[in-house]
C-alpha positions as CSV (number, residue, x, y, z in Angstrom):
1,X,88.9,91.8,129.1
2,X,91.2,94.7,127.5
3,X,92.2,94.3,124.1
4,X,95.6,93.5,122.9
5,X,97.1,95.7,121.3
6,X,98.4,95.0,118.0
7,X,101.8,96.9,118.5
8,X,102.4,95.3,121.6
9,X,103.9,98.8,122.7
10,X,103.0,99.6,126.1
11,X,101.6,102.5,127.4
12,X,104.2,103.8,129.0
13,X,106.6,103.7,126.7
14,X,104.0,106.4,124.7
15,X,105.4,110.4,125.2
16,X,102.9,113.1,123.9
17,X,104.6,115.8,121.7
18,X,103.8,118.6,120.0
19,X,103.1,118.7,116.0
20,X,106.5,120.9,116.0
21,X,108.3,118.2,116.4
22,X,106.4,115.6,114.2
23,X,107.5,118.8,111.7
24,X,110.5,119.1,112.3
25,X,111.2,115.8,112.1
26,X,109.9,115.1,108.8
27,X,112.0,118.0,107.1
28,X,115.3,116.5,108.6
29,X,114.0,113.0,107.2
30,X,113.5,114.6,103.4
31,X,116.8,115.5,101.9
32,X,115.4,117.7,98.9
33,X,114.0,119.5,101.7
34,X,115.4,123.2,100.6
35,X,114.5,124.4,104.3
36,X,116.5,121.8,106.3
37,X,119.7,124.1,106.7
38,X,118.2,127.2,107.1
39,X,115.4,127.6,109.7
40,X,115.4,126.9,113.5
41,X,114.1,124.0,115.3
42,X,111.8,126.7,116.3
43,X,110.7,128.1,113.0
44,X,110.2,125.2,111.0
45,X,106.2,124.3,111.3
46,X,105.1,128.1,111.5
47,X,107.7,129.1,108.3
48,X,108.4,125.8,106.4
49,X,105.3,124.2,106.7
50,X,102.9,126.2,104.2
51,X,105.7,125.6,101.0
52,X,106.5,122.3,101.8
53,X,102.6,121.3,101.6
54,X,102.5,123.0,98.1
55,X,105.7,121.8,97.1
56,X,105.9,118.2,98.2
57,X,102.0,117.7,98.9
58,X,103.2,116.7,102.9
59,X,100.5,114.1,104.2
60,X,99.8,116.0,107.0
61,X,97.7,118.1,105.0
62,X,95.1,115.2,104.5
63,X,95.1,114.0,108.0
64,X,92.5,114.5,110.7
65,X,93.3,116.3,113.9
66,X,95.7,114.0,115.7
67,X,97.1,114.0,119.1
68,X,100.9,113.1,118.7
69,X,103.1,110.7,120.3
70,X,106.9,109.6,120.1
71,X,106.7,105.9,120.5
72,X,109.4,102.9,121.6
73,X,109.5,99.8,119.2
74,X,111.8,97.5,121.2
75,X,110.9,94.0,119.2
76,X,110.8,92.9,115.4
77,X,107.1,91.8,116.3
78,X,106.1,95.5,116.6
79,X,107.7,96.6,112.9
80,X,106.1,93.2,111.0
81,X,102.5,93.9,112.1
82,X,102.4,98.1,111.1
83,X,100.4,98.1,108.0
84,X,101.6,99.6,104.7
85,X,99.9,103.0,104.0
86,X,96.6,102.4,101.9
87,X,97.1,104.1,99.2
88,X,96.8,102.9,95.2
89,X,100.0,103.0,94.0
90,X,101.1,100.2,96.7
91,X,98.5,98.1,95.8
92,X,99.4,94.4,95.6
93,X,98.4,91.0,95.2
94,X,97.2,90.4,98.6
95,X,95.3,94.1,99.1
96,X,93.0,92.7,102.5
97,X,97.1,91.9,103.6
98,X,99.1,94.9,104.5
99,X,101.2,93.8,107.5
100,X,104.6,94.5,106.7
101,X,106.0,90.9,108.0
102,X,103.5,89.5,105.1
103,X,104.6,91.7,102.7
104,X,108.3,90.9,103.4
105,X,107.4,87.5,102.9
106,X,105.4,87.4,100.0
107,X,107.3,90.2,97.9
108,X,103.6,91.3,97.0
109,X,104.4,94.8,96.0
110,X,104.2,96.7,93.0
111,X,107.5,96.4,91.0
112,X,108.3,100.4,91.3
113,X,108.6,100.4,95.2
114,X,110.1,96.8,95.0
115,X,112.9,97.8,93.3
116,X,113.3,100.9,95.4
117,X,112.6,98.8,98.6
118,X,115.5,96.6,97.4
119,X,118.0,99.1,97.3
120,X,117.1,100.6,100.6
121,X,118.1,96.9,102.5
122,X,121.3,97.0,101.0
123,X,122.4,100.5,102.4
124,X,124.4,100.3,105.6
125,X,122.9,102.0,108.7
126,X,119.5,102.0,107.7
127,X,118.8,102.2,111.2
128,X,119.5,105.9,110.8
129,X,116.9,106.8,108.4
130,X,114.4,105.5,110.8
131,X,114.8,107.0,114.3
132,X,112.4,109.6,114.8
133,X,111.6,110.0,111.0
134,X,108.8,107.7,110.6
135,X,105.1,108.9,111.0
136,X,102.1,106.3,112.0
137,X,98.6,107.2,112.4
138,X,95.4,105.1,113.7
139,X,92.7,105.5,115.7
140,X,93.3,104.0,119.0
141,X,96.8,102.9,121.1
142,X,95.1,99.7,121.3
143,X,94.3,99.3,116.9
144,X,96.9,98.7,114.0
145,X,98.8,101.4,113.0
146,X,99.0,102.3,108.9
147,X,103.2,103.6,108.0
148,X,102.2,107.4,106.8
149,X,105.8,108.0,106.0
150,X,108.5,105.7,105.9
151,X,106.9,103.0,104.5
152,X,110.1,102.3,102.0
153,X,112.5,102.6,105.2
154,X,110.7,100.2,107.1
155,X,109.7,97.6,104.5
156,X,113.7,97.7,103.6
157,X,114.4,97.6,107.2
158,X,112.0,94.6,107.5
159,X,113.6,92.6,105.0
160,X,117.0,93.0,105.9
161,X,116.0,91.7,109.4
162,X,114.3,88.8,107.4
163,X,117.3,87.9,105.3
164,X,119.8,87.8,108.4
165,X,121.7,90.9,106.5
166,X,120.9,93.3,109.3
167,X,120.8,93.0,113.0
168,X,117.7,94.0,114.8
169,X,117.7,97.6,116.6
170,X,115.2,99.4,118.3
171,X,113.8,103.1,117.1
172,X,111.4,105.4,118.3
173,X,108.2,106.1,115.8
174,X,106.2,109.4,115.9
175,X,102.1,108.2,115.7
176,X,98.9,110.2,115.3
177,X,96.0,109.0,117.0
178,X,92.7,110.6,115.8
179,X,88.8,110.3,115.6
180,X,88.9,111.4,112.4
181,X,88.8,109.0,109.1
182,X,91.8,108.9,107.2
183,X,92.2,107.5,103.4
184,X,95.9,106.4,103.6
185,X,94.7,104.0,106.9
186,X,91.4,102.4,104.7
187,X,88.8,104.5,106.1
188,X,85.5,105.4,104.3
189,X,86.0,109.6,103.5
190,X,84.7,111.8,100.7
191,X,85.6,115.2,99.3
192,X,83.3,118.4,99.9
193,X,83.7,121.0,97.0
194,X,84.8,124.6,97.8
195,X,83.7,127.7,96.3
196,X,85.9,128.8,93.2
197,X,88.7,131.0,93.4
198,X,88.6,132.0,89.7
199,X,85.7,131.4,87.4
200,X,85.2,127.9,85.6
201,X,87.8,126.6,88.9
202,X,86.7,122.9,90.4
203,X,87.8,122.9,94.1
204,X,87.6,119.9,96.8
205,X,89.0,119.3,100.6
206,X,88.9,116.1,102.2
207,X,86.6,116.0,104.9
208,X,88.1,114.5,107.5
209,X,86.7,116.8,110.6
């Protein structure tokens, strides 16, 4: 029997892209971005990329290989089951529970990104910070998907569905799949030291290939 899938987002509503455009699209998204205004579509990932990784820390620097996809979510169901991004400042009082839905229900996270949460769902069009500026990774089309970047946006987006103070309107989500473990989705990894650069210099990379 084939497995359900968790997202309920059919196959063919899944179009591979390139990582130039998962890029790109996460420098629009950040507005302290200092490169947003001044590089080419074109130029971003080969220019942008190596400052923006030392300046921001970007996740993609901690992620497995990935093929990337631009992905439809058509129906509230497919937002409420993505999992918050496993990571230990967003623990909460339910940690095995990381659905969204739960966590919109609950009000289970910590008071820093509640607060900040909170003030997203009041701003009007929320639906334009979301379009093609959240990331998702996981394993398989068919498994639950962890909220790599956006999880803020969508949580806020979430609730305001919740509490009747925004209608519901489909966006498009950019998602990873990959062999490779990944800490922010829960899975087992461990660090693999690097020779020093300078002496008495401690030096580790995830190792996620």
């Amino acid at each position: 029997m084939k497995k359900k899938s968790r997202t309920s987002a059919p196959r063919k509503r899944w179009r591979q892209v390139s990582i130039h455009e998962v890029l790109t699209s996460w420098f629009l998204s950040e507005p302290k971005n200092p490169h947003n205004q001044k590089l080419s579509k074109k130029d971003y990932a080969n220019k942008a990329y190596p400052s923006i990784v030392q300046a921001y820390g970007l996740f993609l620097r901690h992620l497995p290989h990935c093929d990337w996809f631009l992905v439809d979510l058509k129906r509230p169901e497919e937002l409420m089951v993505l999992q918050v991004i496993n990571e230990r400042s967003w623990n909460h009082k339910t940690p095995k529970s990381r659905p969204v839905g739960i966590l919109t229900q609950t009000d289970s996270i910590p008071k820093p990104h509640a607060i900040r949460v909170n003030a997203l769902a009041a701003t009007r069009g929320l639906h334009k910070l979301l379009n093609k500026r959240v990331v998702l990774f996981g394993h398989h089309r068919d498994d639950f998907f962890s909220i790599i970047d956006g999880n803020h946006r969508l949580l806020a987006y979430a609730r305001a569905i919740s509490h009747k103070n925004a209608a519901w309107r489909p966006f498009k989500a950019y998602v990873g799949i990959s062999l490779g473990p990944c800490r922010w989705h829960g899975d087992d990894v461990s660090w693999t030291e690097r020779p020093p650069r300078s002496a008495n210099e401690k030096r580790f990379v995830l190792n996620i290939w």
